[in-house]
C-alpha positions in Angstrom: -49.2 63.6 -180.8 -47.6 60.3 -180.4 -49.9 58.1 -178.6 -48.1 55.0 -178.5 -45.1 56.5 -176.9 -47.9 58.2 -174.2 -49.5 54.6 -173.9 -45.7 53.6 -172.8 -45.3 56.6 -170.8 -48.4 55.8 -168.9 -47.6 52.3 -168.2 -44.2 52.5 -167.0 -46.0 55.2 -164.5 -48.6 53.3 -163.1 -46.1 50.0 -162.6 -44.1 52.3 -160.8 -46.4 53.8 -158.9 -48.2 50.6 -157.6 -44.2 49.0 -157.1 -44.0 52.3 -154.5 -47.2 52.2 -153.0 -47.8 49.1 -151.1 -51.2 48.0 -148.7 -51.7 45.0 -147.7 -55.6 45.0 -147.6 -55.5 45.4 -151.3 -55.0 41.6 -152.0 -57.7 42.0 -155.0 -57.4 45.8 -156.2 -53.6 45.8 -156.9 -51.2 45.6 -160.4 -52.1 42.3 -161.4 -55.9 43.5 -161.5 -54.9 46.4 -163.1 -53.3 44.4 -166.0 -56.2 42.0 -166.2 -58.5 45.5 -167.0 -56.2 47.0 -169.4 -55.7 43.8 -171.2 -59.8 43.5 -171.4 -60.1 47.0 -172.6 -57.6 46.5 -175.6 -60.0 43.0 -176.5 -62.9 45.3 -176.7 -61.2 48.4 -178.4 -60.0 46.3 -181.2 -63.2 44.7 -181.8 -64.3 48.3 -181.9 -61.2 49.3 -184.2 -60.7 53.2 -182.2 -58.5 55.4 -183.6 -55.3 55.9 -182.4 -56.2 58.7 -180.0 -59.3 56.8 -178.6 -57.4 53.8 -178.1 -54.8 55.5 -176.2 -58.1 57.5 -173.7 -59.6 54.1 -172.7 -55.9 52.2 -172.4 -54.9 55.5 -170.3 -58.2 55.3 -168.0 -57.5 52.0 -167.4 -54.2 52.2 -166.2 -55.0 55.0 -164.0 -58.6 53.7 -162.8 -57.5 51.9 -159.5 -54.9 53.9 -158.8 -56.5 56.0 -156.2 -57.2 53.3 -153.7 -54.2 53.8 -151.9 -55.0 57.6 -150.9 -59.2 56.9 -150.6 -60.6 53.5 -151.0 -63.9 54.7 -150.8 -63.6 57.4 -153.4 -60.8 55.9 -155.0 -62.2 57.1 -159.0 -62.0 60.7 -158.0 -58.7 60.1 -156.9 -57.8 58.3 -159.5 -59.0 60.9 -162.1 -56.9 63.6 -160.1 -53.2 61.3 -160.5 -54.6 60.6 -164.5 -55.0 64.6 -165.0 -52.3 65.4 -162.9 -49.6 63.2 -164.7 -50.6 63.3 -168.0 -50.8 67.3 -167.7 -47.7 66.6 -167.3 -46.6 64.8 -170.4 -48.3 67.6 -172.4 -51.8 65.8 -173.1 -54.4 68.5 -173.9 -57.0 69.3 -171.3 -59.8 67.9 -173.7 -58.1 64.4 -173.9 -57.8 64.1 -170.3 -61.5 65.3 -169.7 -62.3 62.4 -171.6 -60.0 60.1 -169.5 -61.0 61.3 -166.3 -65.1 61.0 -167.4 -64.3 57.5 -168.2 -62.3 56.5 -164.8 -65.6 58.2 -163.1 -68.1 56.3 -164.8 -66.8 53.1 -163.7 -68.2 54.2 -160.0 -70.5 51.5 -159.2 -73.5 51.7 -160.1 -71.8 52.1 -163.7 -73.2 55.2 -165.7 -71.5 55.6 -169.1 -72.3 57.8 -171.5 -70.3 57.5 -174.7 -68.9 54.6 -176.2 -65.4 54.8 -174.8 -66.6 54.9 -171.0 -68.7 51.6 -172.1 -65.4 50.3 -172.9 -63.9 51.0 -169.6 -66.9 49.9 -167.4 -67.1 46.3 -169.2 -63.6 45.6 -169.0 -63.5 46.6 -165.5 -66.1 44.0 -164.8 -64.8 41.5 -167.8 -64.2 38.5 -165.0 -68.2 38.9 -163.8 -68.6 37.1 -167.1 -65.0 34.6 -166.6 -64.9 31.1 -166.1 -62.3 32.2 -162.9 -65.1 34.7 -160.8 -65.1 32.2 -158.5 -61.1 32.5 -157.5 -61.2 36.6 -158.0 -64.7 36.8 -156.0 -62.9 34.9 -153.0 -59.9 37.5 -153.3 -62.8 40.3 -153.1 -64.2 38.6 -149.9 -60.9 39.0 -148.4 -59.6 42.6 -149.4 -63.8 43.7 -148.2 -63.3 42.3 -144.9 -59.5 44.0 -144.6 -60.9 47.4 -145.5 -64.1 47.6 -143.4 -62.2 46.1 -140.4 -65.1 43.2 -139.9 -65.8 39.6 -140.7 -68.1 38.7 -143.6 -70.0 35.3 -143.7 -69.9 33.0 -146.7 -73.5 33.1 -147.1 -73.7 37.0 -146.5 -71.0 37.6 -149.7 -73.0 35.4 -151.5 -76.0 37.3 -151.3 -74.6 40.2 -152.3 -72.6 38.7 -155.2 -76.4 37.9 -156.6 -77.6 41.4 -155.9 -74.5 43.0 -157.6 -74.5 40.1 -160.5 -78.3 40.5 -161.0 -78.0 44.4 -161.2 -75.2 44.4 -163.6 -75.4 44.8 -167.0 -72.6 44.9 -169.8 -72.9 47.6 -172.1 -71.3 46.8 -175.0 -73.3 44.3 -178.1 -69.7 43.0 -178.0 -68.8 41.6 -174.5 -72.8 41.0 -174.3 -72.4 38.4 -176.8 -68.9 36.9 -175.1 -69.4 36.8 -171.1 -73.5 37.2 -171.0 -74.0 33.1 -170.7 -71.2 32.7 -168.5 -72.0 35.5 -165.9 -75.4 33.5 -166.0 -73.9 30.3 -164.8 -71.7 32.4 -162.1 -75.3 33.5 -160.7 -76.8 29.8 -160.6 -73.4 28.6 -159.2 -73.7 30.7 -156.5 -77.6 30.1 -156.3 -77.1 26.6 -155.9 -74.2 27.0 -153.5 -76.3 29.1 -150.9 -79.3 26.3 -151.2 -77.0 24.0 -150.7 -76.3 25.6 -147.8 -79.7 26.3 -146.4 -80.4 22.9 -146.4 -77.1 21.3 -144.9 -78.2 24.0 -142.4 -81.4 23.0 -141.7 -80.0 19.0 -141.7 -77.7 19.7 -138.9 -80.3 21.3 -136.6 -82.5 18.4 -136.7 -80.4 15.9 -135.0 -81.1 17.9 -132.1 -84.3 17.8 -131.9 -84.7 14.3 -132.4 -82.9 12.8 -129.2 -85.1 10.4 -128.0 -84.5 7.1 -126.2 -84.9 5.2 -129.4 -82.5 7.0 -131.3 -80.5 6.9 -128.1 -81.0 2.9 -128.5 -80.0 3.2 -132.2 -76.5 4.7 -131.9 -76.1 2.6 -128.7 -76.1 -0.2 -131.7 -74.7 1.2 -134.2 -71.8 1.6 -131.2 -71.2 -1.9 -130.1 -71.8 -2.9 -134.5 -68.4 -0.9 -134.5 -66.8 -2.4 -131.5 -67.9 -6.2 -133.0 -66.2 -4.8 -136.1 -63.3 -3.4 -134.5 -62.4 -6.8 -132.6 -58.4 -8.0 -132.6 -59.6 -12.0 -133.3 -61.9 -10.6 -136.4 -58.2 -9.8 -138.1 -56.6 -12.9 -137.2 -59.7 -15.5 -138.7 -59.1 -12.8 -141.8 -54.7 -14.1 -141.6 -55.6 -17.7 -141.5 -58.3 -17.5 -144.4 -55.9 -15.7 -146.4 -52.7 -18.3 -145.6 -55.4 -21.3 -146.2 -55.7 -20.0 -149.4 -52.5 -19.7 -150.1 -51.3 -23.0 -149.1 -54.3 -24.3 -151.1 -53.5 -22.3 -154.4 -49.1 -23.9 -153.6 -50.8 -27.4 -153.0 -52.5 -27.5 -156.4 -49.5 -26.0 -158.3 -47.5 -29.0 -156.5 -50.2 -31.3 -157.8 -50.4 -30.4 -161.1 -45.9 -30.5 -161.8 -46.4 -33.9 -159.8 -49.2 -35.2 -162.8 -47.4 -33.6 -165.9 -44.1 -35.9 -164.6 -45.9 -38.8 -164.1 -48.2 -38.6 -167.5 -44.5 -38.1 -169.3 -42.3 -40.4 -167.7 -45.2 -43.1 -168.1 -44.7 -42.4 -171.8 -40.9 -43.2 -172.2 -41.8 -46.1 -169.6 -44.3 -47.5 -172.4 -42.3 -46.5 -175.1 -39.2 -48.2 -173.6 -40.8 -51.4 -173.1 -42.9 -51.5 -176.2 -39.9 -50.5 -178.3 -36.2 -50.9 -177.1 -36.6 -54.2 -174.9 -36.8 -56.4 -178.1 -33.9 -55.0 -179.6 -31.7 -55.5 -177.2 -30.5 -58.7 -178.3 -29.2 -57.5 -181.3 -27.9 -53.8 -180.0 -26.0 -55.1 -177.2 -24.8 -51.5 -176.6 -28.2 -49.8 -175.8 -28.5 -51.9 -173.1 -26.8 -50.2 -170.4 -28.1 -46.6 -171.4 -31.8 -48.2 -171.7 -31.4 -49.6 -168.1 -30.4 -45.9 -166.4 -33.3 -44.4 -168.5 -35.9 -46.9 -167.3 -34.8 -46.2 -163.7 -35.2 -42.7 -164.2 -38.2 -42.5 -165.1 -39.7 -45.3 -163.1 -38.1 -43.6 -159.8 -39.6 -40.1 -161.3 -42.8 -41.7 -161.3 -42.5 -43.5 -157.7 -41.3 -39.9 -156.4 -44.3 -38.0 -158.2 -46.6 -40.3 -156.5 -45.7 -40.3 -153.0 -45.6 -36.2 -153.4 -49.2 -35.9 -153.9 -49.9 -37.8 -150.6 -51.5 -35.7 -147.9 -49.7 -35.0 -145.0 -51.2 -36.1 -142.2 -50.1 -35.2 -138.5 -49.5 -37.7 -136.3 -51.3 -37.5 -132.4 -53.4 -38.4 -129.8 -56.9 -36.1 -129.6 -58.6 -35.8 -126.7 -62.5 -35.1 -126.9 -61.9 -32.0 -125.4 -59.1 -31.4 -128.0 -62.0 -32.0 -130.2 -64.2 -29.9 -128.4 
């Protein structure tokens, strides 16, 4: 028998089938989750190394395990066993092969109850994200798709409760997926441990207020009030402007001061330099004296300028003491 070709058969089936069959309450329960399985159960059946035809039983029961939720949500293995048989009959599989498919689809009924080492297979890679770093994303799409099919809201806090229950009584069955998604379903429990303390106690915070409405805490958040409405006050902005333009002009002031002080420290310089130096040779280089004159000017008129720059401005007026007041 060619199993690989029946492995192709199969999956071109069931895409088809779930492309025809639409719900919309199944926002958890549809292809992509079937993918997710089948893609589990090949991890664990080549860490087992199955022969061809054992392979192809637990790829087939995955592929068909979720299948009957579209006729019967609530017994949706059985139905989905019936579809398995039914098609594969179809393709010529003998009836022991599909016995062994259809045993494996039922054991993944909840509470899980394998018996061989193929329906293992199947029941851990059906519940291979309990142990993922993402049950957090798939549990909220499993909040959702619950509420849709039992027609009634479900608290936060009551999913919660139950995702403990269910994580605490499952098990994985195989030594392999033991060892690979055992610590991790572990920190999914506490996670969600920690989330419904959390909860308790934000609970339990918020009730208290309540109780405690006496006149002092009445006189407290009467302060805590007018605090806000000092805070909030338009003049409280505007000393904030004028300490920030003061600070400003003081910062421009000091960069003025310190270009007025590098001019005068250099033209003081050539000034001594001219005087000490070029003056007594003037006599003798009658031509220097013309270029020495405009230099001394220059910088004796940079000086002057640089001086009377770093005089303070002062404003001229007549104060009144109640100006000063």
């Amino acid at each position: 028998m060619d199993y690989k070709q029946l492995q192709i058969d199969v999956e071109k089936h069931v895409n088809d089938y779930f492309n025809t069959h639409q719900d919309s309450r199944l926002v958890y329960h549809n292809l992509q989750h079937t993918k997710d399985v089948v893609k589990a159960t090949h991890q664990i059946a080549n860490h087992y190394q199955l022969s061809d035809e054992d392979f192809f039983i637990v790829s087939a029961a995955a592929w068909f395990h979720d299948t009957g939720y579209f006729e019967d949500a609530m017994h949706h293995e059985v139905k989905g066993a019936e579809l398995a048989n039914k098609y594969l009959e179809s393709l010529g599989v003998d009836e022991e092969t599909r016995v062994k498919i259809s045993g494996a689809i039922l054991s993944t009924k909840i509470p899980q109850q394998p018996t061989n080492q193929l329906e293992n297979i199947l029941c851990d890679a059906d519940l291979f994200h309990l142990g993922s770093e993402d049950f957090r994303k798939r549990g909220k799409l499993m909040h959702k798709e619950a509420e849709l099919i039992y027609g009634k809201d479900i608290s936060k806090n009551e999913w919660r409760i139950k995702d403990i229950q269910f994580l605490e009584s499952q098990h994985y069955h195989t030594d392999y997926v033991k060892l690979l998604l055992d610590d991790q379903k572990q920190k999914n429990i506490d996670k969600i441990k920690n989330k419904l303390s959390a909860q308790k106690e934000r609970v339990i915070f918020d009730e208290k207020p309540t109780a405690l409405t006496t006149p002092a805490v009445l006189v407290q958040e009467k302060k805590k009030k007018d605090k806000k409405d000092k805070d909030d006050r338009p003049d409280k902005g505007i000393e904030t402007m004028f300490r920030i333009t003061s600070a400003n002009n003081q910062r421009l002031s000091d960069m003025a001061d310190n270009k007025a002080h590098i001019l005068i420290t250099v033209n003081s310089i050539m000034l001594s330099l001219i005087v000490s130096l070029l003056l007594k040779t003037l006599g003798s280089h009658e031509n220097l004296i013309i270029p020495t004159f405009i230099l001394l000017m220059v910088s004796l008129t940079c000086v002057v300028v640089s001086i009377l720059s770093t005089r303070p401005s002062i404003p001229s007026g007549i104060f009144t003491p109640e100006d000063m007041d």
